[in-house]
PyMOL Python script that loads the backbone (N, CA, C, O; Angstrom):
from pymol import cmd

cmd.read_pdbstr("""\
ATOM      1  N   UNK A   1      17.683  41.788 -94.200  1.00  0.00           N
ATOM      2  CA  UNK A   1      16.832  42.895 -94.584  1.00  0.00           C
ATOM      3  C   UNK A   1      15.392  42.517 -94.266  1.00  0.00           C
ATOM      4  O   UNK A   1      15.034  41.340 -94.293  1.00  0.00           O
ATOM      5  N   UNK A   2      14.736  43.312 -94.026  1.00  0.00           N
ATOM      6  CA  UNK A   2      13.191  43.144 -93.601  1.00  0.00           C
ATOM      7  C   UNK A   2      12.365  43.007 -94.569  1.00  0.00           C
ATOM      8  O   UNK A   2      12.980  43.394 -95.563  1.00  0.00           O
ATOM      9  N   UNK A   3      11.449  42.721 -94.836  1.00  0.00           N
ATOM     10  CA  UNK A   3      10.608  42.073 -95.658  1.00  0.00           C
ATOM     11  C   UNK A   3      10.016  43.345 -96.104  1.00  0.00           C
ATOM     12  O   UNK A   3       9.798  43.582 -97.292  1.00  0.00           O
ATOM     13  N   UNK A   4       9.715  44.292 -94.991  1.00  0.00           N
ATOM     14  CA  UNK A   4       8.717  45.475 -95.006  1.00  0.00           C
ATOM     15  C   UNK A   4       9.671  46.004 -96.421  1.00  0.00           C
ATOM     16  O   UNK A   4       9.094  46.294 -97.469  1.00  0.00           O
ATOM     17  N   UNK A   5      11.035  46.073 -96.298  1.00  0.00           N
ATOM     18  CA  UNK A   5      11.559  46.927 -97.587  1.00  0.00           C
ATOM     19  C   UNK A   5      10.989  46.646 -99.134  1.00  0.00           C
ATOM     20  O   UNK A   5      10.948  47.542 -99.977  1.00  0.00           O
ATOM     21  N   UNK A   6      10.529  45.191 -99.401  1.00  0.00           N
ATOM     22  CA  UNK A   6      10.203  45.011-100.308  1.00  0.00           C
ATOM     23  C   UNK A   6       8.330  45.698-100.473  1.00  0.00           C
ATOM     24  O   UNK A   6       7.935  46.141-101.552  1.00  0.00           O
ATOM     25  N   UNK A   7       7.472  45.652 -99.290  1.00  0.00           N
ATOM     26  CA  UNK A   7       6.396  45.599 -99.367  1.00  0.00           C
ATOM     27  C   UNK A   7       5.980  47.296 -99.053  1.00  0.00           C
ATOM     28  O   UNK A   7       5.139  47.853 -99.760  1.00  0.00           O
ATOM     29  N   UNK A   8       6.531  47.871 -98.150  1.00  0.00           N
ATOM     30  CA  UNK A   8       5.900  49.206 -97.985  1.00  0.00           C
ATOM     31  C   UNK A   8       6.785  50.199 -98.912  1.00  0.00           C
ATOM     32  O   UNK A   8       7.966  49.879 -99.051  1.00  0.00           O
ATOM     33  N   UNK A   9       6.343  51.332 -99.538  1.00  0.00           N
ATOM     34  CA  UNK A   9       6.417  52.292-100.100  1.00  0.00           C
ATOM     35  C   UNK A   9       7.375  53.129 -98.893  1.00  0.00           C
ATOM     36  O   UNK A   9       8.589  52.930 -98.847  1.00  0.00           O
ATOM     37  N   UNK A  10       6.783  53.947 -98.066  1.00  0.00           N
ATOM     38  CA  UNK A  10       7.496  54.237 -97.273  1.00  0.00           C
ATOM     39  C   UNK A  10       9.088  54.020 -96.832  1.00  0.00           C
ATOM     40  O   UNK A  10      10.057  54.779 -96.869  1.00  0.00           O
ATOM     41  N   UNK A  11       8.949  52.874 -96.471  1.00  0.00           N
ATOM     42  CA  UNK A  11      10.278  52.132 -95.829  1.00  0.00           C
ATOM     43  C   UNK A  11      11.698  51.849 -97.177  1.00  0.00           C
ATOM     44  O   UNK A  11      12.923  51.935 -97.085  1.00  0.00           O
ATOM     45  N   UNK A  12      10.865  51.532 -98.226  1.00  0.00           N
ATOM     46  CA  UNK A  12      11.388  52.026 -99.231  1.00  0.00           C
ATOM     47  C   UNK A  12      12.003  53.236 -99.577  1.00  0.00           C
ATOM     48  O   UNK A  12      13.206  53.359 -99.350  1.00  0.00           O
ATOM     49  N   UNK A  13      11.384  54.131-100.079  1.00  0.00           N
ATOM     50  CA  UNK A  13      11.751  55.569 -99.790  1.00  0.00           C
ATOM     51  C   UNK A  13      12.628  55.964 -98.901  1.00  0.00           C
ATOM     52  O   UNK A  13      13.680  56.470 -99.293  1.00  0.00           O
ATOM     53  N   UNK A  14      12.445  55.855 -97.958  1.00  0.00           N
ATOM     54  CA  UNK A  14      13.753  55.918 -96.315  1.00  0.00           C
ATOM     55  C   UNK A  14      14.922  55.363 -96.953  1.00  0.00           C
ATOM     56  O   UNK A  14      15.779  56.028 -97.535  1.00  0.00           O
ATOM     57  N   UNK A  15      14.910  53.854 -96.785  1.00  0.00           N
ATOM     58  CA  UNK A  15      16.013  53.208 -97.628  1.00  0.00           C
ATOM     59  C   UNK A  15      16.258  54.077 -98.625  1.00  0.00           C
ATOM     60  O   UNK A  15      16.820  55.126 -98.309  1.00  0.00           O
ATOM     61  N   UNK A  16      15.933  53.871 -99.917  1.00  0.00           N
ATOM     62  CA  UNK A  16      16.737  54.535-101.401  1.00  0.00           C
ATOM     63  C   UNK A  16      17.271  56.586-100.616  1.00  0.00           C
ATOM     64  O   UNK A  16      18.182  57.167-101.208  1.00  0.00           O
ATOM     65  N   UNK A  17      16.762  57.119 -99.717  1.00  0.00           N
ATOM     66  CA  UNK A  17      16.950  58.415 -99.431  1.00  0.00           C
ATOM     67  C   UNK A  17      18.333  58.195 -98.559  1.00  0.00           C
ATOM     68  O   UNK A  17      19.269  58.935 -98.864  1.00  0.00           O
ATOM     69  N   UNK A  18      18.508  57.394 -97.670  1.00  0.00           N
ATOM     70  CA  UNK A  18      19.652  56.580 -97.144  1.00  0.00           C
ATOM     71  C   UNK A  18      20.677  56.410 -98.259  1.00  0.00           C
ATOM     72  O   UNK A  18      21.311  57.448 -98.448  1.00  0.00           O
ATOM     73  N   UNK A  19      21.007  55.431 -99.021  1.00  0.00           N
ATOM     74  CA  UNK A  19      21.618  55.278-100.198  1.00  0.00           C
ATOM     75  C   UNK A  19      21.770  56.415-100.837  1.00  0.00           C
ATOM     76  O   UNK A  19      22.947  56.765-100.927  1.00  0.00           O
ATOM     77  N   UNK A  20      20.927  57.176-101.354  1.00  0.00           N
ATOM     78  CA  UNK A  20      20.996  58.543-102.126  1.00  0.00           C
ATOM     79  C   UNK A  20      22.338  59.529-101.163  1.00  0.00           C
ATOM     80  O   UNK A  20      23.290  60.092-101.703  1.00  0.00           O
ATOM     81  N   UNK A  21      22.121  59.513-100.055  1.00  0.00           N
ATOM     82  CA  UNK A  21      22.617  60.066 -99.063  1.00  0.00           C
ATOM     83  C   UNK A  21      24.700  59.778 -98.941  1.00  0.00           C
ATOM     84  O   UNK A  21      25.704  60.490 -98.922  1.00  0.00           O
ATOM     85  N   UNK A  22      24.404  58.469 -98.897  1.00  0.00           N
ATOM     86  CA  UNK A  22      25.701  57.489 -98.720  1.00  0.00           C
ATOM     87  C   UNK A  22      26.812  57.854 -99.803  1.00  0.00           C
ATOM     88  O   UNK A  22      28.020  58.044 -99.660  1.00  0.00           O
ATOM     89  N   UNK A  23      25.740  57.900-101.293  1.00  0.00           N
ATOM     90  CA  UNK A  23      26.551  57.970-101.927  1.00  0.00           C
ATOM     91  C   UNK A  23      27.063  59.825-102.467  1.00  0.00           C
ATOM     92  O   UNK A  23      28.136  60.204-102.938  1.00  0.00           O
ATOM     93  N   UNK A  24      26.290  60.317-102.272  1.00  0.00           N
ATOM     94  CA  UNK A  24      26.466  61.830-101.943  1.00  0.00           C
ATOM     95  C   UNK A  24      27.981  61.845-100.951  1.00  0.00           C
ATOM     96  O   UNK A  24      29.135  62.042-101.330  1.00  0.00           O
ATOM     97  N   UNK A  25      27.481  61.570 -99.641  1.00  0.00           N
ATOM     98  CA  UNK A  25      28.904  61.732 -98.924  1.00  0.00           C
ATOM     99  C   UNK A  25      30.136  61.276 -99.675  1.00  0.00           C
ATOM    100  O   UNK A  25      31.091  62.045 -99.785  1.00  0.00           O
ATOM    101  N   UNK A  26      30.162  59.874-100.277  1.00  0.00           N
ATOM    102  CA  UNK A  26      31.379  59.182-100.151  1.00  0.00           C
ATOM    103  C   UNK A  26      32.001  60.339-102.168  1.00  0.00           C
ATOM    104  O   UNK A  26      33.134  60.486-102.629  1.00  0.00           O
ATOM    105  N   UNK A  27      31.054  60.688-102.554  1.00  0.00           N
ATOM    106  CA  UNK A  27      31.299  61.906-103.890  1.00  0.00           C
ATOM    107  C   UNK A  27      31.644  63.117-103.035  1.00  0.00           C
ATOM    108  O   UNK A  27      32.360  63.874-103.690  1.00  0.00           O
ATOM    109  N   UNK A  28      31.467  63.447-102.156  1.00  0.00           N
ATOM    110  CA  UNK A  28      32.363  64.921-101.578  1.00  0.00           C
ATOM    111  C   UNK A  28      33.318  64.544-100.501  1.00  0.00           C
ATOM    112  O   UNK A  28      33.624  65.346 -99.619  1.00  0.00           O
ATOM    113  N   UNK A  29      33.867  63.145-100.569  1.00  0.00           N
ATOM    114  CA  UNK A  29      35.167  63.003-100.067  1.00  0.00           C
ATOM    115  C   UNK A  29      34.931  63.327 -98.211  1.00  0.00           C
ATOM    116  O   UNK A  29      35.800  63.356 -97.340  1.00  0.00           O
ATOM    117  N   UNK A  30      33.630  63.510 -98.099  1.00  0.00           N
ATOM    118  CA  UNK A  30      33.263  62.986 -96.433  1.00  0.00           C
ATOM    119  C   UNK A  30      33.923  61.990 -96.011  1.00  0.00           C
ATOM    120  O   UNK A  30      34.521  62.077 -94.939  1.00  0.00           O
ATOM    121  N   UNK A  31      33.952  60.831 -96.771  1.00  0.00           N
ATOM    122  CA  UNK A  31      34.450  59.777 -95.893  1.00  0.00           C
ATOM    123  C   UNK A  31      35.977  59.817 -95.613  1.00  0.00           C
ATOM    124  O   UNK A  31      36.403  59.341 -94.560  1.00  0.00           O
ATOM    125  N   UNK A  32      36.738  60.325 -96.448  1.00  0.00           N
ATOM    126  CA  UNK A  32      38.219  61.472 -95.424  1.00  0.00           C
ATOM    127  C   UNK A  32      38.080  61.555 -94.472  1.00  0.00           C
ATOM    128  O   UNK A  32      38.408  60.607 -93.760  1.00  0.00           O
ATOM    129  N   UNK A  33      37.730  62.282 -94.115  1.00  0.00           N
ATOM    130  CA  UNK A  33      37.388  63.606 -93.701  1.00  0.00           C
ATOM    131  C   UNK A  33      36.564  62.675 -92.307  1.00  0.00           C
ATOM    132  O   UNK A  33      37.158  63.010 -91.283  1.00  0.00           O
ATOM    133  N   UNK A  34      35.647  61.849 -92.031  1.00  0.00           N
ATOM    134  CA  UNK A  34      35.171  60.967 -90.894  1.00  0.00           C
ATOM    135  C   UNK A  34      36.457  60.109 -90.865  1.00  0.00           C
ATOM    136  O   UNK A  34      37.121  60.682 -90.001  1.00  0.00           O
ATOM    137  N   UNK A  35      37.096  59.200 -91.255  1.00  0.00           N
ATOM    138  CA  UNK A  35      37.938  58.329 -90.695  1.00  0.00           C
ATOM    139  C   UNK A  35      39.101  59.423 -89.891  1.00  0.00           C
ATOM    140  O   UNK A  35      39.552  59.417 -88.745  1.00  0.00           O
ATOM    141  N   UNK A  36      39.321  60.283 -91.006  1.00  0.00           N
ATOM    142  CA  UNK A  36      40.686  61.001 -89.901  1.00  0.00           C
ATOM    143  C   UNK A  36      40.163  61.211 -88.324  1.00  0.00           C
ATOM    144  O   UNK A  36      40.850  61.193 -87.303  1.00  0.00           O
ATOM    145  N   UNK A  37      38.297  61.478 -88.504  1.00  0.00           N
ATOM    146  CA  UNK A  37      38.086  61.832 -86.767  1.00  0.00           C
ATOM    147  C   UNK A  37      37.867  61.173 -86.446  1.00  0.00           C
ATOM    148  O   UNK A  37      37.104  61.410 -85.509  1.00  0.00           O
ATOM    149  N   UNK A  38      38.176  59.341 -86.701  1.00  0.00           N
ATOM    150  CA  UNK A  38      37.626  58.379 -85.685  1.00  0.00           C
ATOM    151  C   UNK A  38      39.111  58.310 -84.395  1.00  0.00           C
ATOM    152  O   UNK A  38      40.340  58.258 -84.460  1.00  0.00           O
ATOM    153  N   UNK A  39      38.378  58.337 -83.645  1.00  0.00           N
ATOM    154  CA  UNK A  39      38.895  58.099 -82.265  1.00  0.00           C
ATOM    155  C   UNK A  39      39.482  59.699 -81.338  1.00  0.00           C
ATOM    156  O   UNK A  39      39.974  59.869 -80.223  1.00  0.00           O
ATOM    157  N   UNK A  40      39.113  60.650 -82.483  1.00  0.00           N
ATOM    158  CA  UNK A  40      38.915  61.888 -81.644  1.00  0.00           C
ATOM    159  C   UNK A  40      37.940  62.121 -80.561  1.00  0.00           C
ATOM    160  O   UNK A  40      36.753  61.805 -80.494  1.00  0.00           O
ATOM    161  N   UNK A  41      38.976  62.968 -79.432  1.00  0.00           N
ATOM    162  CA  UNK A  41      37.679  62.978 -78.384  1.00  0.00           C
ATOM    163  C   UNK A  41      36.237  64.107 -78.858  1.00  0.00           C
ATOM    164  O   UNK A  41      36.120  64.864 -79.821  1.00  0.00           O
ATOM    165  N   UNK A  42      35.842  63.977 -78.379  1.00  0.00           N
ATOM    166  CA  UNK A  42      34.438  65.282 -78.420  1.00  0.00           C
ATOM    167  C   UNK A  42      34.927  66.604 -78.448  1.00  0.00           C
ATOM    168  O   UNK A  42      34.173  67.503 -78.820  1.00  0.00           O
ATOM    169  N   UNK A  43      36.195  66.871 -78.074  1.00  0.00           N
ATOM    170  CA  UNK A  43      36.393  68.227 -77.519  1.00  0.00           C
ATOM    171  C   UNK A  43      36.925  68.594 -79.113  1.00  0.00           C
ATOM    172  O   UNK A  43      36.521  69.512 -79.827  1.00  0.00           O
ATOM    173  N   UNK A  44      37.905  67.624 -79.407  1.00  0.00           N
ATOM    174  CA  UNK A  44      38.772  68.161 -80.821  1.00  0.00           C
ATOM    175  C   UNK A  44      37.761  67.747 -81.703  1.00  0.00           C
ATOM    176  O   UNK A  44      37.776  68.417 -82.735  1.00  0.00           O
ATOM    177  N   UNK A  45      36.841  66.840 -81.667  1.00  0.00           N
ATOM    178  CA  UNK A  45      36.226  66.739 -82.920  1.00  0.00           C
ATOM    179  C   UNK A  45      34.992  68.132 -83.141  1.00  0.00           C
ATOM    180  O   UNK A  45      34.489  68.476 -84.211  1.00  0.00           O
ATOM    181  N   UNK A  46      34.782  68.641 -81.983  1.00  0.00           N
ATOM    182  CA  UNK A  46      33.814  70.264 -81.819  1.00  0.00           C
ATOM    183  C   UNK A  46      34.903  71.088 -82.741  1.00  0.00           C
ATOM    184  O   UNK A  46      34.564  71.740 -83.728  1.00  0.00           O
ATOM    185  N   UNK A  47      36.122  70.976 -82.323  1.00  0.00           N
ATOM    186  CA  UNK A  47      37.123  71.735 -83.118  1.00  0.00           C
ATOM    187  C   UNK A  47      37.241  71.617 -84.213  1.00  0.00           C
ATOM    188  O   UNK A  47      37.869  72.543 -84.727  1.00  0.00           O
ATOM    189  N   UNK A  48      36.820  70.645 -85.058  1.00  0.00           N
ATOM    190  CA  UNK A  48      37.510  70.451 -86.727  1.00  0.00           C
ATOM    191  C   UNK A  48      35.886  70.748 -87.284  1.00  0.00           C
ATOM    192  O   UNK A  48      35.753  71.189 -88.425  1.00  0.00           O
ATOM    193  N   UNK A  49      34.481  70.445 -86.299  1.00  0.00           N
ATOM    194  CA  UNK A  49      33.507  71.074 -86.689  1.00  0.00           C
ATOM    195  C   UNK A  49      33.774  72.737 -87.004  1.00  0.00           C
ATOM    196  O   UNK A  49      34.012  73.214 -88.113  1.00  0.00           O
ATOM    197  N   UNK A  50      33.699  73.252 -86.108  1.00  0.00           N
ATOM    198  CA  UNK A  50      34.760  74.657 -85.935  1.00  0.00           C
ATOM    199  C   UNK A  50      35.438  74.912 -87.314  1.00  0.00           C
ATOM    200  O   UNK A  50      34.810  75.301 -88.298  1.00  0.00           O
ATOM    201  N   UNK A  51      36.490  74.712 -87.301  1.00  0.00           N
ATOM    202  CA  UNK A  51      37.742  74.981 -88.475  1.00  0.00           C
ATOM    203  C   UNK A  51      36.436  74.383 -90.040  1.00  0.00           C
ATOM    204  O   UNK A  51      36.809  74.890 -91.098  1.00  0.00           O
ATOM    205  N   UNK A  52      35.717  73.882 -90.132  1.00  0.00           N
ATOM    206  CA  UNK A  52      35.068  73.537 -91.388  1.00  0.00           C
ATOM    207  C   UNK A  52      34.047  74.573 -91.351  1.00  0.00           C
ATOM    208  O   UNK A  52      34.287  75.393 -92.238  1.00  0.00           O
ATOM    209  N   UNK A  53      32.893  74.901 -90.612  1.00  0.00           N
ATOM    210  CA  UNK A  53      32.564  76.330 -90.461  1.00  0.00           C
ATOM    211  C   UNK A  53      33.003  77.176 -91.125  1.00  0.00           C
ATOM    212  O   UNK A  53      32.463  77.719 -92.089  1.00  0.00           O
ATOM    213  N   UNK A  54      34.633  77.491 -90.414  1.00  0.00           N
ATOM    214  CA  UNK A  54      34.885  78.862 -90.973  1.00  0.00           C
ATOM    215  C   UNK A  54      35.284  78.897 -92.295  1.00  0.00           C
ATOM    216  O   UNK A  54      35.097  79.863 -93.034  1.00  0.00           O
ATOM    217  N   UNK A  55      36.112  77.328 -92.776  1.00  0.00           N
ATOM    218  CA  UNK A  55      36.414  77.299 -94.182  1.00  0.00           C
ATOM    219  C   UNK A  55      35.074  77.846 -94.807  1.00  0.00           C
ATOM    220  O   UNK A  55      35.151  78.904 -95.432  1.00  0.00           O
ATOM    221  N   UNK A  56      33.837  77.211 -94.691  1.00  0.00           N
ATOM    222  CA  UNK A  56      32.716  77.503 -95.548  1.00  0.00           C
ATOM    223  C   UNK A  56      32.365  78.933 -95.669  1.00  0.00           C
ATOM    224  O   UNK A  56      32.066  79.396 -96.770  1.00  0.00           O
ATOM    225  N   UNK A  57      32.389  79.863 -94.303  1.00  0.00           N
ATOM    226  CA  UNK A  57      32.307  81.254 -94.589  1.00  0.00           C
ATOM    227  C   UNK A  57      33.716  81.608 -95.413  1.00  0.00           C
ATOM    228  O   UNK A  57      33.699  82.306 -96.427  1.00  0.00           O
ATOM    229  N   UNK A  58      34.339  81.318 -95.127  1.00  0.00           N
ATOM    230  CA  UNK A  58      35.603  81.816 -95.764  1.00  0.00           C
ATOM    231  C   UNK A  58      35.517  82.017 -97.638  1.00  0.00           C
ATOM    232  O   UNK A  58      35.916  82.825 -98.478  1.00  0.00           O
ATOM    233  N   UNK A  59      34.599  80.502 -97.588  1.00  0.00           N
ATOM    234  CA  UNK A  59      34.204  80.210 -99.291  1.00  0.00           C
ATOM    235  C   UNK A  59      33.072  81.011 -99.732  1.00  0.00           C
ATOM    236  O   UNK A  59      32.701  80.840-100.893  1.00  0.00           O
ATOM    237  N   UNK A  60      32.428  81.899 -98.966  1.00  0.00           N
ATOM    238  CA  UNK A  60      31.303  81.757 -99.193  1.00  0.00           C
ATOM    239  C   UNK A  60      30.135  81.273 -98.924  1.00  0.00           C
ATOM    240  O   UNK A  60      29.088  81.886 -99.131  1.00  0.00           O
ATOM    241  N   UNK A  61      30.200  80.315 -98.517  1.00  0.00           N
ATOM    242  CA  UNK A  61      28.934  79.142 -98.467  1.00  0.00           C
ATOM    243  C   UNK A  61      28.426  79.372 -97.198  1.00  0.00           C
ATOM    244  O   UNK A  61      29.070  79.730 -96.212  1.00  0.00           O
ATOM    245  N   UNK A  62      26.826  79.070 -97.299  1.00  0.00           N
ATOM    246  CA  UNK A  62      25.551  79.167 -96.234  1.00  0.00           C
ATOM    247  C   UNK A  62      26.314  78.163 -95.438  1.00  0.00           C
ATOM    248  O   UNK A  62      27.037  77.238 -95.807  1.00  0.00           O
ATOM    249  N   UNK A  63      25.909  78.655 -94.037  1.00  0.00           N
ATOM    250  CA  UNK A  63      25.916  77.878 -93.050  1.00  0.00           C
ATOM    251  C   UNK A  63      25.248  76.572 -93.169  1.00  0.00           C
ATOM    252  O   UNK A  63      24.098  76.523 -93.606  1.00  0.00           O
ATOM    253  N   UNK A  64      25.962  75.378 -92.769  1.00  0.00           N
ATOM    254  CA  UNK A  64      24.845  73.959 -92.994  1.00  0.00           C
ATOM    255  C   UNK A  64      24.061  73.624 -91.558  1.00  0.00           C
ATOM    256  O   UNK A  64      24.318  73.807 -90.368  1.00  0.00           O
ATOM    257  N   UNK A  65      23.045  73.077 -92.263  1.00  0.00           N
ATOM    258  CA  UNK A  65      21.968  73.306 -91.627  1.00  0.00           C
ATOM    259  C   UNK A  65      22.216  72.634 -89.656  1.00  0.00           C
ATOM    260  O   UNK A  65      22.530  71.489 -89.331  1.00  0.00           O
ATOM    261  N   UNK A  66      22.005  73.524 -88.954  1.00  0.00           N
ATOM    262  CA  UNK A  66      22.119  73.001 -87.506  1.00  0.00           C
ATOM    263  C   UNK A  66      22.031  71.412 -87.239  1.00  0.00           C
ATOM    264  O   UNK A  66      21.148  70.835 -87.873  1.00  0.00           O
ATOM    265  N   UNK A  67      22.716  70.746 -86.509  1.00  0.00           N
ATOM    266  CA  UNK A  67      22.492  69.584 -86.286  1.00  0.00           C
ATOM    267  C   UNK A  67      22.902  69.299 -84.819  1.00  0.00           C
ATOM    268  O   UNK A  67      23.629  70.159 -84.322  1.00  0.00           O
ATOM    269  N   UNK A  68      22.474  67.959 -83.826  1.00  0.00           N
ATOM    270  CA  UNK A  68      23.096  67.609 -82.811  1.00  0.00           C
ATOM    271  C   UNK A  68      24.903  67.579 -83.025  1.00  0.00           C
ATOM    272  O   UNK A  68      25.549  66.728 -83.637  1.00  0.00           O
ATOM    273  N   UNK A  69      25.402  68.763 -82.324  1.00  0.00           N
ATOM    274  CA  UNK A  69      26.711  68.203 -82.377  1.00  0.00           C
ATOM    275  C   UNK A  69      27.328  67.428 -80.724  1.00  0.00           C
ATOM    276  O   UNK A  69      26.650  67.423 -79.696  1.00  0.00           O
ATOM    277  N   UNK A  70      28.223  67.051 -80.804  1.00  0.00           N
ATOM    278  CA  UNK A  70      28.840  66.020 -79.990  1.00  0.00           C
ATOM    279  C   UNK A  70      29.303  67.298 -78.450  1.00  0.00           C
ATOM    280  O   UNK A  70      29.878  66.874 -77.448  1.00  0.00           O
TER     281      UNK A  70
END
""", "prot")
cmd.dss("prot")
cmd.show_as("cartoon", "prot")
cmd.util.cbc("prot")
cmd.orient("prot")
């Protein structure tokens, strides 16, 4: 670990928002949900992006927020 983590505010913050983050995912059962797509190609993993989409309209729920997809 870098030294800076202990000394800057900033880099701090990043870190603990990281962690905050980590443990968010691994509480909504994300991490399922990523191992089943390790070693999917790009094409099927666009697809299960896809199929989770529509679950969310299906539920109700706002679109999540745009991101680089694969």
């Amino acid at each position: 670990m870098e030294a800076a983590y202990f000394l800057e505010d900033e880099v701090t913050r990043k870190v603990a928002d990281q962690f905050e983050l980590l443990r968010k995912l691994s509480e909504a059962g994300v991490k399922d949900i990523a191992l089943r797509a390790m070693g999917l190609s790009d094409k099927s993993r666009r697809k299960v992006l896809e199929a989770i989409d529509a679950v969310r309209e299906q539920e109700g729920l706002p679109a999540p927020p745009e991101q680089d997809r694969p």
